[in-house]
N, C-alpha and C positions, 0 to 999 in steps of 0.2 A: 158712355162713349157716344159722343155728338153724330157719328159716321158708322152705318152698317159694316160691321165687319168683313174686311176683307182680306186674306190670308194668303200670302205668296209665298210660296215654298220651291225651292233649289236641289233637286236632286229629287229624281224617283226611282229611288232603294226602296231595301223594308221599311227604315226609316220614316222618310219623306211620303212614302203612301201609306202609310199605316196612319201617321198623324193626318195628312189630307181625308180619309175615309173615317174616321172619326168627326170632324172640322163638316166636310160635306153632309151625313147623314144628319149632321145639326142643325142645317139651313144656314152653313156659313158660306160665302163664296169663297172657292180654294182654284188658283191656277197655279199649277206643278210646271216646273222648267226644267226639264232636261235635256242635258249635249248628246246625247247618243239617238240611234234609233229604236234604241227599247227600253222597257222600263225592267226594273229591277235592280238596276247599278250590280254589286258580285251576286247579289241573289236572284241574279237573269239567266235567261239561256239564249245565245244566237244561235239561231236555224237556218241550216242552205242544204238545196239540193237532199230535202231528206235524212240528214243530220241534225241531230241536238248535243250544242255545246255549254256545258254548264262552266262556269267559272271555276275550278276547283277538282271537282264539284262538290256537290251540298248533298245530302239528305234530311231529312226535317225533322229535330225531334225535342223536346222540350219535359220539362218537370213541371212549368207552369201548365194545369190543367185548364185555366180558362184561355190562355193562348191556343193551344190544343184544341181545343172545343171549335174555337173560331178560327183556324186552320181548315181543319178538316170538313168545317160548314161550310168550306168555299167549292168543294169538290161532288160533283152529282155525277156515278155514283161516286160513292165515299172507297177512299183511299185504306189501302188493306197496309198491317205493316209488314216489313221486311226482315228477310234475315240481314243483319250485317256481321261483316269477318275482315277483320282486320291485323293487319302484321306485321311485323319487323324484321327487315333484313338486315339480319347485322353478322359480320365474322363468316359472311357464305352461309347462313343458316336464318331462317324464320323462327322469329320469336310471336305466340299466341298475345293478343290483345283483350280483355285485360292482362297485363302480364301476372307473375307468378315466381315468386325466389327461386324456383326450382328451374323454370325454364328458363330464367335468368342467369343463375351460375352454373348450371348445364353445358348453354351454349358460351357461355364466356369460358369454361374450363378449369378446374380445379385449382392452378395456379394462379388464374387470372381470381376467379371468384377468391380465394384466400385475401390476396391482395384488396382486391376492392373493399371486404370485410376488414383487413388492419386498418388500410387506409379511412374509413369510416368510423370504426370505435376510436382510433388518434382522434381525429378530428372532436370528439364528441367527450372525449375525457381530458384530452391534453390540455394543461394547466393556462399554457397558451392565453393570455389576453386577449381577447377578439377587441380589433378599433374599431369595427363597425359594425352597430345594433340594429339600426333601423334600416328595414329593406328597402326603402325607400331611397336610401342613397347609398345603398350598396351596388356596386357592380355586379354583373352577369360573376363574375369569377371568382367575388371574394363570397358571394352565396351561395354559390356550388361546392366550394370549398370548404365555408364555411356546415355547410351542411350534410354532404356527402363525404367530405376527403378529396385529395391531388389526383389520387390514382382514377377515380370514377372519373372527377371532370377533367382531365385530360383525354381519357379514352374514351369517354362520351359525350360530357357535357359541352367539351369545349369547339370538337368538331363540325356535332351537330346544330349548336348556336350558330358557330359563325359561317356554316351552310347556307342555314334556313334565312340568318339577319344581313346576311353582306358585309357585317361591319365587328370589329375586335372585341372578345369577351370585354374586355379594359374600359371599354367604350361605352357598354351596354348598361341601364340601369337594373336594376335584377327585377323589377317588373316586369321585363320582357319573361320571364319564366312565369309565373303562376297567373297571367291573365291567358294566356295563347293555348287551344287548344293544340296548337303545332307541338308544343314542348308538352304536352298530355305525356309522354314518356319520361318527364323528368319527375312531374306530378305523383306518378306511379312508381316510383321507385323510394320518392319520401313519404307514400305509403307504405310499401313494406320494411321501411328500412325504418320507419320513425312510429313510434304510439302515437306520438300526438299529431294528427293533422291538421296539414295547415288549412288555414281560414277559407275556406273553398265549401258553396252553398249549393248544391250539392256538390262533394266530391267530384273532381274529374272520371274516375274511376265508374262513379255510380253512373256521372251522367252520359259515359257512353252506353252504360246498359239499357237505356231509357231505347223504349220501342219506336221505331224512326220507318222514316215515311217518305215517299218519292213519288211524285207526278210522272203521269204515262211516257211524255213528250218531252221532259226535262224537270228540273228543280222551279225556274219562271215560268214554271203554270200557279206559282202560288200567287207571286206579285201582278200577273198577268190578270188572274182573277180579283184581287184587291184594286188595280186601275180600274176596269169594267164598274164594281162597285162606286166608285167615285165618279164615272162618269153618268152610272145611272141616277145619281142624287141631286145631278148640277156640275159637278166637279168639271175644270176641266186640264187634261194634260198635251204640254207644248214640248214635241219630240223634237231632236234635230233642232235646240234652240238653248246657248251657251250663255249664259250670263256675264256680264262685262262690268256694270257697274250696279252700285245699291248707293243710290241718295236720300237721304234725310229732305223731306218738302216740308212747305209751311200746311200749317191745321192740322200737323201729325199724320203726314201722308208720308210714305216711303215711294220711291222711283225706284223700277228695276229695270236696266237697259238690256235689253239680249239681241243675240246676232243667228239669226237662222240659218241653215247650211246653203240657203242662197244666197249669202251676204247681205240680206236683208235684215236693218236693226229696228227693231221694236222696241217700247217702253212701255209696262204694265205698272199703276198707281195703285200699291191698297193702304192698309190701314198696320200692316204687321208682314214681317218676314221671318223665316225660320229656313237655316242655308244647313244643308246636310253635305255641300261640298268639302271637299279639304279645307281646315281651317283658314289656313296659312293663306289661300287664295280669296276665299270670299274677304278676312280682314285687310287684303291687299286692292280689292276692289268697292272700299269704301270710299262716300263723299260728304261729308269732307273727310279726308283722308286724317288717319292714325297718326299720335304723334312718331317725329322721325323713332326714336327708341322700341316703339309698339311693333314699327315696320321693321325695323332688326330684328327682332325675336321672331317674324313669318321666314325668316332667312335659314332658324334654327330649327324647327318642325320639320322634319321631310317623314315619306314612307315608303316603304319598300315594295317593287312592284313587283308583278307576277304573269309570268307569259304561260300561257297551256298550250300545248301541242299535242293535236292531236295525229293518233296513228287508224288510219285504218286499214281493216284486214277481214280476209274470211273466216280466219283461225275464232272458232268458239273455246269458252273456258281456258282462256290463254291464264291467268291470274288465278291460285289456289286459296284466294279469297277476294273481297272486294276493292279492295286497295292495301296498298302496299307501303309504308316509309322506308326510305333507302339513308344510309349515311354513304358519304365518300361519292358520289354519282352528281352526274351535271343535273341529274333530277331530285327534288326534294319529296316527290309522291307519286305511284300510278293507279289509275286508276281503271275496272275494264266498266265499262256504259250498259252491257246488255247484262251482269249484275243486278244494276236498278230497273232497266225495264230495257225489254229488246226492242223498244218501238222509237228507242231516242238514233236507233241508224237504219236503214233498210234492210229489206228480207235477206237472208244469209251475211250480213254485214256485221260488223262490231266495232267498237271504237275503242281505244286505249288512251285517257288520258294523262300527259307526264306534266306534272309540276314543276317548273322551273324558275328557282329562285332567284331575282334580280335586281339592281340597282338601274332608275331612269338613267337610260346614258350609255353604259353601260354594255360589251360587248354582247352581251346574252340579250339584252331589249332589242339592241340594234340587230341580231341575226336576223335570217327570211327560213320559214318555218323548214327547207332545205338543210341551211349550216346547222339550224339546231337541232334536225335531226342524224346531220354529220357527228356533234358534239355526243350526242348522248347511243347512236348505233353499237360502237362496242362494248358498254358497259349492260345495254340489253341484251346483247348477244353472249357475253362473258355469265351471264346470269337467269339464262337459258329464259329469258322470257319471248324474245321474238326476235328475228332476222331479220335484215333489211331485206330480202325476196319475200317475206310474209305482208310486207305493207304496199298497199293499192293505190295510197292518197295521205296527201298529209293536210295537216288543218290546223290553224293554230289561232288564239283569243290574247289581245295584252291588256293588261290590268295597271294602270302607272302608280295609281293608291292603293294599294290593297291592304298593307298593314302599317299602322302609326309604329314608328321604332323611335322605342323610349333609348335616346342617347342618357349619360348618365348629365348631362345638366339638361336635360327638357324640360322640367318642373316648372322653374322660374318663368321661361319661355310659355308657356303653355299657361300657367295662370295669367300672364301679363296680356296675350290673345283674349283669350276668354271674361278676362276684366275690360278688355275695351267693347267686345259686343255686350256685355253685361250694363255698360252704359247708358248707350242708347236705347232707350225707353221701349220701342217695337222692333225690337231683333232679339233674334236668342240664337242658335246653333241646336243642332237635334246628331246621334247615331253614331257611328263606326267613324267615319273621316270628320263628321262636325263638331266633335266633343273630343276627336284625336283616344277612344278608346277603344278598346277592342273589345266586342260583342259578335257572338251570334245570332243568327237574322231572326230567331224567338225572341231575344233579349233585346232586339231594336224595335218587334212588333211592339213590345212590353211598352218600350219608352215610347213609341208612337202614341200608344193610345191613351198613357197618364197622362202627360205634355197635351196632349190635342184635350182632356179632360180640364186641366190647370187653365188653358187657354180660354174653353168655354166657357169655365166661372168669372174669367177675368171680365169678357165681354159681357157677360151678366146672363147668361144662358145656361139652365141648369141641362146636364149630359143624359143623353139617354141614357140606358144600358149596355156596357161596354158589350161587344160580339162575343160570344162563345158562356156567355151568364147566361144563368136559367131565366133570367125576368128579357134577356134578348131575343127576338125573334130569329130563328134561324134561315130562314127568307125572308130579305125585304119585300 
């Protein structure tokens, strides 16, 4: 390479700073772009007035021991683990997480649970021709079906999908089930119900038992402490600063145009970009621009965004575990804050945060954290979790990407994106929204740091030793 490397990266997630903190500790030059004003994209926390708001939220916990390692190497002192208790409300009763056949046709009830068991051996003996093998272009409906029986996915499968997705089992490609840890309950039932499990590394099952972990002040004390590290090696990151274009220069330079929240536009030259923002956006802010048919297929990607609303209150131990999934409710999760640590609200305070599932646009995006606390007050109340005279303050976070929703033709779309950045010589896509896959913020650190490895052998620089390896320093 004629020209010191230079490495422009678009989004600071896990993603995007994992690969910069890698790239940086190298002796590469890394500027990070981000539109908001904090880093972490959903593995952030906003903080006001003595509140901490996680996206979600998160707890951290991973199978990969060297991600682990270099986690936890970020935190002095070191991060203790947690209990976590998690549950399901279904049919007016809590279901234990991991669940369990017994507490499953328990609370379903001997008629129901008979049912759901015919409906399941039909399915699984009936001579029946199945027309569709590959899950890959099976629908959310003919998979649940196919694999459970009508009875389950009607009474489960199909309400809670089209809850959580916004959009018609009919619609869905049945990917949306075994990559989400949302559907972890769907996962958990063709464990018990099936010998053979499906291709899942570790099981869902296992990998909620996996010992997890929570920063004092919120989940973005992790990403918080990975910026720091990037800035102490050179790094640097551009908050408050939107990307608008990506041009191709002459001697293999890239242009990247951004608009600061002062309306102020810059242009940063390097030598490589790697864009962790939503696909569909960064391949629409190319120059020169995608052929017309490349730019149709950004029309097909969308994702499904996610509002949090927060409740506060003095009430402690409001939640008989740490979070909750609801079917049938304007809310798809709650969660209570001083669980993870009491230090994420003020002294005798607590936060309760509710998930609520939505499409950009969309009545529930558009409400003001008021109406959707209008929306969701009687079914908290119905459900004896808290009363609107129990809450002090309401608070609320929107998420517009938060989950890639596999339609059942996004395939086509989605290869034809990813073939046109694949073109251009110094661009790639990295993460959650720039690869359109869903991962957890371990599983983004992971690809951070192999991609920011791939990257430095390209440039002709052998990598140090990834973080959290015995041959890595645990302090730089």
């Amino acid at each position: 390479m004629d020209q010191a490397p230079h490495v422009i990266i678009l989004g600071a997630g896990a993603s995007g700073l994992s690969l910069a903190w890698r790239l940086a500790t190298n002796g590469v030059r890394v500027d990070v772009l981000e539109s908001t004003e904090i880093v972490g994209g959903l593995a952030g926390t906003v903080r006001k007035d003595g509140y901490s708001l996680d996206f979600g939220p998160h707890s951290f916990f991973t199978e990969d021991d060297q991600i682990l390692s270099a986690t936890l190497g970020l935190f002095e002192p070191p991060l203790t683990p947690l209990p976590r208790t998690v549950k399901f409300y279904y049919r007016g009763g809590y279901l234990d997480y991991p669940l369990t056949p017994t507490n499953v046709l328990l609370q379903m009830g001997l008629l129901a649970g008979f049912r759901a068991t015919f409906s399941f051996l039909y399915s699984k003996l009936s001579p029946k021709k199945r027309t569709v093998r590959d899950g890959e272009d099976q629908t959310v409906e003919q998979w649940a079906i196919d694999n459970f029986g009508r009875y389950l996915y009607e009474s489960f499968f199909k309400p809670y999908t089209e809850q959580f997705w916004k959009v018609p089992c009919t619609e869905l490609s049945a990917r949306s089930i075994p990559s989400h840890t949302r559907t972890s309950f769907m996962n958990t039932l063709k464990v018990l119900l099936r010998r053979r499990l499906s291709k899942v590394d570790p099981s869902l099952v296992e990998r909620e038992k996996l010992p997890t972990y929570y920063p004092r002040t919120g989940y973005g004390e992790i990403t918080e402490n990975i910026a720091a590290k990037i800035e102490a090696a050179g790094g640097k990151i551009h908050l408050n600063s939107r990307a608008t274009q990506v041009s191709e220069l002459s001697d293999g330079l890239v242009g990247v145009t951004f608009e600061k929240r002062s309306g102020q536009t810059e242009v940063i030259e390097g030598t490589y970009v790697v864009s962790t923002i939503p696909l569909h956006l960064f391949v629409d802010m190319l120059s020169p621009a995608a052929a017309p048919e490349v730019l149709e297929s950004t029309n097909h990607l969308d994702y499904r965004a996610m509002v949090t609303l927060g409740l506060v209150t003095e009430r402690q131990d409001v939640l008989p575990c740490s979070y909750i999934y609801h079917l049938d409710r304007p809310y798809n999760r709650i969660t209570e804050m001083n669980k993870f640590h009491p230090d994420t609200s003020p002294p005798g305070e607590n936060i309760l945060l509710l998930e609520v599932c939505c499409l950009r646009g969309s009545a529930g995006w558009n409400a003001t954290k008021e109406e959707l606390f209008d929306m969701c007050a009687a079914s908290l109340a119905a459900d004896r979790i808290i009363t609107a005279g129990d809450v002090t303050k309401l608070l609320i976070l929107k998420a517009p990407y938060a989950y890639p929703i596999y339609r059942k033709d996004y395939a086509g779309h989605l290869k034809r994106l990813l073939g046109e950045v694949e073109r251009r010589s110094n661009m790639a896509t990295l993460g959650r929204t720039g690869e359109f896959m869903y991962m957890d913020s371990d599983k983004c650190i992971r690809r951070g740091f192999d991609f920011g490895d791939r990257l430095l052998e390209e440039f002709g620089i052998t990598p140090s030793p990834q973080p959290g390896t015995p041959e890595a320093p645990v302090r730089p």
